[in-house]
C-alpha positions in Angstrom: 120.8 109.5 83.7 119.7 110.6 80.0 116.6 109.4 78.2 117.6 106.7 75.5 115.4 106.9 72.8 113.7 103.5 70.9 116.0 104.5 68.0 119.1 104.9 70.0 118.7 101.9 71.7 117.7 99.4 69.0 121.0 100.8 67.2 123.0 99.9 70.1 121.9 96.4 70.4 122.3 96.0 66.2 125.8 96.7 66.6 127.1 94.8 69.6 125.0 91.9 67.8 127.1 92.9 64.5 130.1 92.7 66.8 129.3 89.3 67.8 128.4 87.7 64.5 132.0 89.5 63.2 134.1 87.0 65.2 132.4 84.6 64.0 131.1 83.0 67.5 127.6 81.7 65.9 126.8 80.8 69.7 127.5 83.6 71.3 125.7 85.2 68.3 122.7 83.3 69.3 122.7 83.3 73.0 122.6 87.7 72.8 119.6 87.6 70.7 118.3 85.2 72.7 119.2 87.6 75.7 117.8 90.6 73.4 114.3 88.6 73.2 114.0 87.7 77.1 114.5 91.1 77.9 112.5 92.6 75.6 109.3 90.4 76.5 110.3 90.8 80.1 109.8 94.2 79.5 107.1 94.4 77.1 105.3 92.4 79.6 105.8 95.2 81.8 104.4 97.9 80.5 101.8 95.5 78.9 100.7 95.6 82.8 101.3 99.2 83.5 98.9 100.2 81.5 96.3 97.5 82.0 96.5 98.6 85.5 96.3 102.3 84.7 93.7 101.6 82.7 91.3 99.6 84.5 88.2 101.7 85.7 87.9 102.2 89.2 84.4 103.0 91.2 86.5 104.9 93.2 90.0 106.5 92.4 93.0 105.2 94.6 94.0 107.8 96.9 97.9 106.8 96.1 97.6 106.7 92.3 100.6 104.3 92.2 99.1 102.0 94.8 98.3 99.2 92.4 101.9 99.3 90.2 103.8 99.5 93.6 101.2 96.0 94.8 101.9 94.1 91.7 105.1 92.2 91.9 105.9 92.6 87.8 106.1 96.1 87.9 107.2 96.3 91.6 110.5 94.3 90.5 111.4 96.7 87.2 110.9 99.5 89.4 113.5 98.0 91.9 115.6 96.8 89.3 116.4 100.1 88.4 116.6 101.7 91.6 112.8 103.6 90.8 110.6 102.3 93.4 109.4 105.1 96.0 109.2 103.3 98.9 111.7 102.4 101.1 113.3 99.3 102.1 111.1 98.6 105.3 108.5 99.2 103.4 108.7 96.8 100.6 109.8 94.4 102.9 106.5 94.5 104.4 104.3 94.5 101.8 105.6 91.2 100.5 105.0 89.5 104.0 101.3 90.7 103.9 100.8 89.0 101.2 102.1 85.5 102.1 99.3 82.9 103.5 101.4 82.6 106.6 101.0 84.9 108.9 104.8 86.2 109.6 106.5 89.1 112.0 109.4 90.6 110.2 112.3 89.9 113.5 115.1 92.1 111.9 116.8 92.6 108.4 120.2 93.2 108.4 121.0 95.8 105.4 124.8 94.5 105.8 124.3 91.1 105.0 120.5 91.2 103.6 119.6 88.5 105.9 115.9 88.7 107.0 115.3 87.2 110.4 111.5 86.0 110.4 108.9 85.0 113.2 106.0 82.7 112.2 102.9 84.4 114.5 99.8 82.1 113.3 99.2 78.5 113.5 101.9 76.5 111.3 100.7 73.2 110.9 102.8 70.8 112.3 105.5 73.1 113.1 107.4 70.5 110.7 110.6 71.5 108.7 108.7 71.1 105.5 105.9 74.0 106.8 109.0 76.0 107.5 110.9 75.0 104.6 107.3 76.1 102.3 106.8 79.4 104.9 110.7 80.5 104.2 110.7 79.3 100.2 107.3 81.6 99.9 108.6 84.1 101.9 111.7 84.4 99.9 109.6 84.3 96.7 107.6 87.3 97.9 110.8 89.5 98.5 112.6 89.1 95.2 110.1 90.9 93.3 109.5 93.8 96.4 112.9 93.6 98.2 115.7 92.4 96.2 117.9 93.6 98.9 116.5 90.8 100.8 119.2 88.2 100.0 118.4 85.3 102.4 115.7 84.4 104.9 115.8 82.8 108.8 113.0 81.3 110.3 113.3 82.1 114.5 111.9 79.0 116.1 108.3 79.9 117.2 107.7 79.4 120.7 106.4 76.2 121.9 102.8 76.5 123.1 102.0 75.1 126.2 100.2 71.7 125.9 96.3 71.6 126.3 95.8 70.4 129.7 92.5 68.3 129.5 90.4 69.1 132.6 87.5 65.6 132.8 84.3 65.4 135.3 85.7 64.4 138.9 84.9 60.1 138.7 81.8 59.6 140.6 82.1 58.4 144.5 78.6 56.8 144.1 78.7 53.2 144.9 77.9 49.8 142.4 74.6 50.6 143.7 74.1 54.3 142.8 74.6 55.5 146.4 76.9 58.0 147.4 79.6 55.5 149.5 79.6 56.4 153.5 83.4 56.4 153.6 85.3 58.9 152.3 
């Protein structure tokens, strides 16, 4: 893949946008600069935090210099939108479950169908659909920006714990009168 340059690109998008406002289609006209705008603050945003993140002064120096642009999920998801970001797969997927609130146990992704099989390991609440509906919807928030390949998420049924059996004092054998009753 060549380098475009600034120059190279900005003339590119001037004449597809020239292209556009030929036919006449003031919409479409409209909705590509729109499109050219998004893109370019999605970007600029970018590299905005690139650098803040380079540029932040550190008591001690990261042993992986690009430990904190791989952690942060803006610059983790251009890096896998275009196919940059050094870690593998198992890896990102990973890295966005340890940061969820849940605890959760990664049960199997499927690289086929992108389906992520997940295990809640900590305490869940009520163990209600909406826990696992918010535990999924966060998981699956996490992912898109570490592990696009990720493209849908099943919560395994946790196993029950057993109930809390409640173990009370024995009930006294002492009688009415506070003395231990002859029969038995």
């Amino acid at each position: 893949m060549s380098a475009t340059t600034a120059e190279q690109a900005g003339r590119r998008v001037e004449e597809v946008l020239d292209r556009l406002a030929e036919n006449g289609d003031s919409e479409a006209c409209a909705a590509a600069e729109e499109v050219v705008r998004v893109l370019m603050e999605f970007y600029g945003s970018g590299i905005a935090r690139v650098v803040d993140l380079l540029g932040r002064p550190a008591a001690r120096p990261p042993a992986d210099p690009l430990a904190p642009l791989l952690a942060d999920e803006l610059v983790a998801s251009l890096l896998n939108l275009h196919g940059l970001h050094p870690e593998d797969a198992p890896t990102r997927i990973d890295r966005a479950l340890s940061a969820l609130p849940q605890p959760v146990e990664n049960a199997g992704f499927d690289p086929a169908t992108g389906l992520l099989r997940l295990r809640v390991t900590g305490s869940s609440g009520c163990g209600c659909s909406g826990t696992q509906e918010s535990v999924r919807q966060a998981a699956e928030d996490a992912l898109a920006c570490f592990a696009p390949e990720v493209t849908g998420v099943e919560l395994e049924s946790a196993p029950r714990e057993p109930a809390l059996l409640q173990i009370g004092t024995r009930p006294s054998l002492a009688g009415a009168d506070g003395r231990a009753s002859a029969a038995r």
